[in-house]
C-alpha positions as CSV (number, residue, x, y, z in Angstrom):
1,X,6.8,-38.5,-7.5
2,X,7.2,-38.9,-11.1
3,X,6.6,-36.8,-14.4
4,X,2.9,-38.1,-14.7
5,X,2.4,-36.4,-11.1
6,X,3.8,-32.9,-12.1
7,X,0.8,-30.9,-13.1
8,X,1.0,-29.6,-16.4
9,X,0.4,-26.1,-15.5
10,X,0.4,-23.7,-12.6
11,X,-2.9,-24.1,-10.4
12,X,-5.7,-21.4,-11.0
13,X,-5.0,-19.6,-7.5
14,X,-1.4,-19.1,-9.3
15,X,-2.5,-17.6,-11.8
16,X,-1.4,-13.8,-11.6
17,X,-1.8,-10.0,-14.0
18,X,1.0,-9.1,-15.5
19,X,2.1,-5.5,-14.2
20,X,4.8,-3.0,-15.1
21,X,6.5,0.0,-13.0
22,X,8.1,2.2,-15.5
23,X,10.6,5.0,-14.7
24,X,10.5,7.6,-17.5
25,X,12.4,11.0,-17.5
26,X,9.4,13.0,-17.5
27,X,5.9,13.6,-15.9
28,X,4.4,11.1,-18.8
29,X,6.1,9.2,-20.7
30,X,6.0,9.3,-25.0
31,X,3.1,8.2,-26.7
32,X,5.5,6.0,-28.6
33,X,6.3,3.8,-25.5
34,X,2.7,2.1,-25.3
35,X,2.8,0.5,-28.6
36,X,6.2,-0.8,-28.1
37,X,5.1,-2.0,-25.0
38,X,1.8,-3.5,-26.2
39,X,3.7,-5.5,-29.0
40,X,5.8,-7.4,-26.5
41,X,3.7,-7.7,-23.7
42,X,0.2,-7.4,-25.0
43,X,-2.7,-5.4,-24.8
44,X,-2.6,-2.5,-22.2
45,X,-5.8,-2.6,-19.7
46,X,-4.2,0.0,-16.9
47,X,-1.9,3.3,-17.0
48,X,-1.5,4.5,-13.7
49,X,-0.3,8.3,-13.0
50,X,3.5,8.9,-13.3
51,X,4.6,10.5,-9.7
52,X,7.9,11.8,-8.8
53,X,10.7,9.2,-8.1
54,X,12.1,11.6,-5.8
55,X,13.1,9.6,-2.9
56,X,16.7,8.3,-3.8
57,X,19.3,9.3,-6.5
58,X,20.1,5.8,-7.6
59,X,19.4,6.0,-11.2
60,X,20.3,9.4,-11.4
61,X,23.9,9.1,-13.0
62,X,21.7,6.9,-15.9
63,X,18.9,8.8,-16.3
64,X,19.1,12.3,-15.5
65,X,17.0,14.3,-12.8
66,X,13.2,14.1,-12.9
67,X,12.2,10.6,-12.7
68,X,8.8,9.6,-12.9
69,X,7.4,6.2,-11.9
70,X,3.8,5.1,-12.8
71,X,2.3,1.7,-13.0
72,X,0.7,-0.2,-15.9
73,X,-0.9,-3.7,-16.3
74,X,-1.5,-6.1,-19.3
75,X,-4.9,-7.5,-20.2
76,X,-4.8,-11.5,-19.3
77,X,-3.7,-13.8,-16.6
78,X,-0.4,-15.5,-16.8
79,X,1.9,-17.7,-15.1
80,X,4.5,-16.6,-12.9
81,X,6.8,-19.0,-14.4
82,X,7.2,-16.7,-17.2
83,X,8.5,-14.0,-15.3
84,X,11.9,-14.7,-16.3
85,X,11.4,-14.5,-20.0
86,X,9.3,-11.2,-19.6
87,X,12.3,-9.9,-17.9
88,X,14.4,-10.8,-20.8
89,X,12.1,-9.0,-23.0
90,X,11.7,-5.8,-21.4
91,X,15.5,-5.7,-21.0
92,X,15.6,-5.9,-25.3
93,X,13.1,-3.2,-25.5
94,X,14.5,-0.8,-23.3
95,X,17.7,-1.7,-25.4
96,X,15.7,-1.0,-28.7
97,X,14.4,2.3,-27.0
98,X,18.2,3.6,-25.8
99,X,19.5,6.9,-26.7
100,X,22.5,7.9,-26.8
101,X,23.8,4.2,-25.7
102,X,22.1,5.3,-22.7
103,X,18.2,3.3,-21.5
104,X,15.6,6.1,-22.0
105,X,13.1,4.2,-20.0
106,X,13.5,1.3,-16.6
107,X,11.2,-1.0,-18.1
108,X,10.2,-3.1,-14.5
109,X,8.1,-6.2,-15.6
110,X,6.6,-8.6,-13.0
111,X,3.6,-9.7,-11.6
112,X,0.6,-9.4,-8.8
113,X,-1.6,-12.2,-7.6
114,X,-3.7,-12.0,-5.2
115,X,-1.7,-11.0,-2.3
116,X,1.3,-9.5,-3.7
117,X,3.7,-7.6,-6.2
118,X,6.1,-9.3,-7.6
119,X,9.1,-7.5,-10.2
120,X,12.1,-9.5,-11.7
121,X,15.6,-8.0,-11.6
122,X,18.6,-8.9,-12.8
123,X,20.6,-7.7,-9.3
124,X,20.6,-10.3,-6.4
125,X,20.0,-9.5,-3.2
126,X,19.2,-10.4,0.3
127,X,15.7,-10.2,-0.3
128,X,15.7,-11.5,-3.7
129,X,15.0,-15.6,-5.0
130,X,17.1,-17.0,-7.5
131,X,14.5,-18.2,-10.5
132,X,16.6,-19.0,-13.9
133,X,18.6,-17.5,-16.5
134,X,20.1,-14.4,-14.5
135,X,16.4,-13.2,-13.6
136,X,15.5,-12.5,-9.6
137,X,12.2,-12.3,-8.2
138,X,12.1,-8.9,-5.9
139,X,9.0,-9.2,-3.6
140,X,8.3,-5.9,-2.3
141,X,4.5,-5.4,-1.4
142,X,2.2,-7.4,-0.1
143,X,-1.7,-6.8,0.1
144,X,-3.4,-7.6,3.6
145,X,-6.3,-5.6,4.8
146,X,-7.7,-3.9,2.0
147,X,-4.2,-2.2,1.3
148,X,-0.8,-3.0,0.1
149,X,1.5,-2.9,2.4
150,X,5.5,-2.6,1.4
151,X,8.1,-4.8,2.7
152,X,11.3,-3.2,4.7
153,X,13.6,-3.4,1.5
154,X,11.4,-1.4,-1.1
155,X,12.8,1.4,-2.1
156,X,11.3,4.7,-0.4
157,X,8.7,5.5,-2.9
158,X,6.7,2.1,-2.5
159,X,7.3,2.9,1.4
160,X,4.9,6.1,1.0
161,X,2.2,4.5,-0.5
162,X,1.7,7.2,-3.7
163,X,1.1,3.5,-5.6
164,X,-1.7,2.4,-3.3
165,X,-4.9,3.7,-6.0
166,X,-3.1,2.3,-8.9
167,X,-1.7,-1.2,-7.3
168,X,-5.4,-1.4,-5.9
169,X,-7.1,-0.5,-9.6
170,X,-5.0,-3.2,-11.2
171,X,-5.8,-5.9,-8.4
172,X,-9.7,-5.2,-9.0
173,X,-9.2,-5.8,-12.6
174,X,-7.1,-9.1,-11.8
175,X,-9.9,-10.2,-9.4
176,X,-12.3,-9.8,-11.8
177,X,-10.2,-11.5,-14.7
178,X,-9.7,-14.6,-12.1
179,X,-13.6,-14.8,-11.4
180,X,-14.3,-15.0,-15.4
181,X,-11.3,-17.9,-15.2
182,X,-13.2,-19.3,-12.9
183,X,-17.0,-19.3,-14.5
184,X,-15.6,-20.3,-17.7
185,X,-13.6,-23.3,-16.4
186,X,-16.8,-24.3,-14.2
187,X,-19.0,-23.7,-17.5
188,X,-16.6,-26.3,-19.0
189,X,-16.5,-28.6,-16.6
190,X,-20.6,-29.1,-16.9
């Protein structure tokens, strides 16, 4: 194979929605965090409900008691490619957002196509793939049967399923967004 054979691009049915978790100290989060979030990342389409992270203490030593997690996505389909820059960039805003010397928010950037969720970490694991510059990609749900359905090594509260309505409203919206890929590339094509 040689350069001319590499396709230029990732293939449409690789094409995925940009989503976030976010842990924020409280039950919702500052108005002040979507415009910081929306000048890095782009327009906002979804905020899902912040529930309790109340299944493990891990970030408790950073962050205090009374974690919420909630789920947003970003208008637009992108490449999973890019996952390792986003990661880069969330880790400078939650920087920019510290307090104290201490992150206010877990800014949790990754991805869902079509049959999974995808977030970027900068911890390895046994579970985790190497991509580039320090970032790994954590798979933890994937969607079969009209559901999403959590791997064995997500942490407890994607285990429970309190995500399901919001992971499934933000997999409509990317349906919909791949369908209007899809006319427009066929209108061009004519």
């Amino acid at each position: 194979m040689n350069a001319s054979d590499v396709p230029a691009g990732p293939p449409r049915e690789a094409l995925c929605k940009r989503v976030m978790a976010v842990l924020a100290p409280y039950p919702q989060p500052s108005e002040a965090l979507w415009p910081g979030l929306e000048s890095v990342f782009g327009p906002i389409d979804f905020k899902g409900p912040f529930l309790p992270f109340d299944t493990t203490d891990y970030y408790r030593d950073e962050f205090g008691p009374g974690l919420h997690r909630g789920f947003i996505s970003f208008r637009g389909l992108a490449s999973p490619e890019g996952l390792p820059g986003l990661k880069h960039d969330a880790a400078r805003l939650e920087a920019a957002m510290a307090k104290e010397g201490k992150r206010f928010y877990n800014l949790d950037i990754g991805y869902m196509d079509s049959d999974k969720l995808v977030l970027a970490s900068f911890k390895r694991g046994p579970c985790k793939l190497y991509l580039t510059h320090g970032v790994y990609a954590d798979l933890l749900i994937k969607y079969a049967k009209g559901r999403f359905e959590p791997f064995p090594w997500a942490f407890a509260d994607f285990q429970d399923g309190r995500y399901q309505k919001s992971l499934l409203t933000i997999r409509e919206k990317l349906k919909s967004e791949l369908r209007k890929s899809r006319e427009e590339a066929s209108g061009e094509s004519d």
